[in-house]
Each structure stands twice: as C-alpha cells, then as structure tokens.
N, C-alpha and C positions, 0 to 999 in steps of 0.2 A: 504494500500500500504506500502510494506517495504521501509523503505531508508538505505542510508549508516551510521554506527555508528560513533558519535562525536566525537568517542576517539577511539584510535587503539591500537590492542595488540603491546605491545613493542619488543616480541619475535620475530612477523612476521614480515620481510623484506622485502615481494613482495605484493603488495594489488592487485586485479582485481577488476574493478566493473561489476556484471554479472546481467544482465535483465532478467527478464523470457518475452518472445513475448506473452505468452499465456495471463497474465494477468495486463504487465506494472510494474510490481513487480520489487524492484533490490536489492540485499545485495553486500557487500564487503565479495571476500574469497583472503586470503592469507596463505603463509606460509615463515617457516623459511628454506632458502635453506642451510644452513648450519646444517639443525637435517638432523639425518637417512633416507636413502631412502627406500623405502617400495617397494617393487617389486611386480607389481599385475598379472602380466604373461602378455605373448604378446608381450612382449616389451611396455608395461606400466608403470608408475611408480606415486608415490606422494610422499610428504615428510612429515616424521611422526606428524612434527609440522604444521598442515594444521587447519587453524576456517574459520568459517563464523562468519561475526557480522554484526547486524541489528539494530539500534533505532530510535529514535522519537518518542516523546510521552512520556509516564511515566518511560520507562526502556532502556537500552542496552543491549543487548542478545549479546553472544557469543558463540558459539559452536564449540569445537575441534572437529576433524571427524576422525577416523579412521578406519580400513578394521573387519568387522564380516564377518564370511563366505563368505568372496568372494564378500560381498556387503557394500557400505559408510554407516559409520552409528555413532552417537552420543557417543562418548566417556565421552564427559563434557560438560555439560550446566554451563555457569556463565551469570546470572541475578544482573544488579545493576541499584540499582531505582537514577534515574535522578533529583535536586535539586528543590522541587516542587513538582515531582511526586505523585504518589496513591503511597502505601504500596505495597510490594510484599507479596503477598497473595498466599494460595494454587489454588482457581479459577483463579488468574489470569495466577499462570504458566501456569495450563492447559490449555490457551488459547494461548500458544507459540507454533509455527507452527516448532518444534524441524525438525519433517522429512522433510518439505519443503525447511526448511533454509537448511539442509543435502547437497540436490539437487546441492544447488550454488556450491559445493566445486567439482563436476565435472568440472569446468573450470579451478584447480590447479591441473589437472591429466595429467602428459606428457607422450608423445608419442616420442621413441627413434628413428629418424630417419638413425642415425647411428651412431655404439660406435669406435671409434679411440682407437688407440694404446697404446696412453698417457694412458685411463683411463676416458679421457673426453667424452663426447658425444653431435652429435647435435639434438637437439630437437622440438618437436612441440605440440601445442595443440592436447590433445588427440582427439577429435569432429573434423572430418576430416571437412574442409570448403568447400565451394561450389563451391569456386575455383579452389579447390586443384582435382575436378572432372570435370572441363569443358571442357576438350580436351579428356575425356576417352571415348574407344570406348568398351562398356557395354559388358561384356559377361566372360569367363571361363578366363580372363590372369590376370596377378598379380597385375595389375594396381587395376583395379575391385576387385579384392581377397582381397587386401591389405585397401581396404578400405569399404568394408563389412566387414571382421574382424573387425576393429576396432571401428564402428559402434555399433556392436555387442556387443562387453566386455565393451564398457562405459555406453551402456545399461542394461547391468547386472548388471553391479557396482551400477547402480542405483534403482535395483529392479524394472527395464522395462520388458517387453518383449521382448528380443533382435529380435526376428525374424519378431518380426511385426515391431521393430522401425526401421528396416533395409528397409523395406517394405516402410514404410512413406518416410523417408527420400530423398530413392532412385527414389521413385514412380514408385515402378516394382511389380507385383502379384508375392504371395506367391509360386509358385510352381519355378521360377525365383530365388529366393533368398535361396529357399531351397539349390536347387540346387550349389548355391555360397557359401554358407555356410559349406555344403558337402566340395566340393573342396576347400576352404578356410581351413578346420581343415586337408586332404590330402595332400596338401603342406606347412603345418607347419604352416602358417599364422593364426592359430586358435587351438589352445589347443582344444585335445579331450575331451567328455565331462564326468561329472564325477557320472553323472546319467538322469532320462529323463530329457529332459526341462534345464539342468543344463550347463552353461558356462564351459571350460576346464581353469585351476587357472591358 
C-alpha cells in the first residue's frame, strides 16, 4: 500500500491526497501554481510543476509528471533512502511502481469552466463528479457532450481507453457513447482526432 511522503516538495504549493478505490492505494500529487500552465486541449490544463510522492518504508519517491504525446508521463524520478532504510539498489528501483504513481497526478488536471476577461479563470477538477451529472437528462445536449468529452481526454491522458472509460463511468453501451462522442468532437467539445483510436490534443 502507498502512503503519503514524510516530507514534501518545497516547490509545490497545492498537495491533494488521491486514493485509488480499486486497491486502497493513496499518494500525494501537487503542484506549483505559480510554474507554466500546460495546455492539454479541451479546455484542460496542468501546471508544469506537477509530482507525485509516495513513502514509507525504506524510501521517498517523487515523481515530476509531465505531457509525452498527449499522454502523463514520468519526466523525473527522485528516490531518497529514509534514515535506516535498505540501500537504493538497481532491483529495488525496478520495483517502483513509476506509471502507477503517474496515474495520481490526474487529480492536479483542471478543467476551465470559464475564462473571464481579467485573464482569470474559474475552475474545476478535471474527472467530472457524480454530482456534477445527477440532474442530466442523458442523451445528444451539451450537458451530456460536455461531460463525455471530458471523461474522455483525462482518459487519454492517462493511457485508458477513452471510449470504454466513458462507457464504465456513465454505464451506457458502447454504440451510446459512440455516438456522444461523435457529437461531442461536432460541437467542439472534443478535439478531432488525430489518427484511429487517437484523442484530438
């Protein structure tokens, strides 16, 4: 089981703590809102200084995360052995769960829900919540569009299947979602794509 790390990067100013449901699992992702903002299309965004950190045990892992092709992905691993600890060894990195930890840094991916005039914008977790779809009444309007889009590209980001995680999420058959999907990249709310199978950036 991960836990949260004892000591935190001093760069980052925002921590989350994010659980995986699937296995009780949880790391800490933060980032510095004051670095670069990283534009992932859709009206997504992250900030360039984004990690995850995990310890307990013999080490502290850190992972900075930022965008390969259109997908999160490991820019920096730093490992430091904890006062006591086993020795950082080659086998033991290899047993540092690098893309896992990846994962967590999807809950420091925001979603623009509208940019003002200033320059400011208001914002929301990217991972539409279950809330934020209790009163939708399911089918081809923007309500629905706007939240299979974004469904979508944070399963991309994460090297999901967007069309089946859109599927789970929603618990609607695939030929449904297809279909939302379609319309969803027709009215803009979805970047067309930029080969088969491939998210629009």
């Amino acid at each position: 089981m991960l836990t949260g790390p004892d000591r935190r990067c001093d760069a980052a100013q925002v921590w989350i703590t994010v659980e995986d449901p699937d296995d009780d699992s949880k790391a800490l992702a933060g980032y510095d809102s004051n670095s670069e903002i990283v534009e992932l299309g859709d009206d997504l965004f992250m900030y360039a200084d984004t990690r995850v950190g995990t310890g307990g045990g013999d080490y502290v892992v850190e992972v900075r995360v930022g965008v390969v092709d259109g997908r999160l992905a490991a820019d920096e691993v730093k490992v430091t052995r904890l006062e006591g600890g086993a020795p950082v060894t080659s086998e033991r990195l290899r047993s540092i769960p690098v893309a896992g930890l990846v994962r967590y840094a999807a809950a420091t991916v925001h979603h623009v829900v509208q940019r003002h005039d200033n320059g400011a914008m208001t914002v929301a977790p990217a991972w539409p919540q279950e809330d934020e779809w209790a009163d939708v009444t399911w089918g081809l309007n923007d309500e629905t569009l706007r939240i299979v889009a974004r469904i979508y590209r944070v399963a991309y980001l994460l090297g999901d299947a967007p069309t089946k995680k859109v599927q789970i999420m929603l618990d609607q058959p695939r030929s449904t979602v297809g279909r939302w999907i379609a319309a969803a990249r027709q009215r803009g709310f979805l970047s067309e794509s930029r080969g088969a199978g491939k998210a629009g950036g």
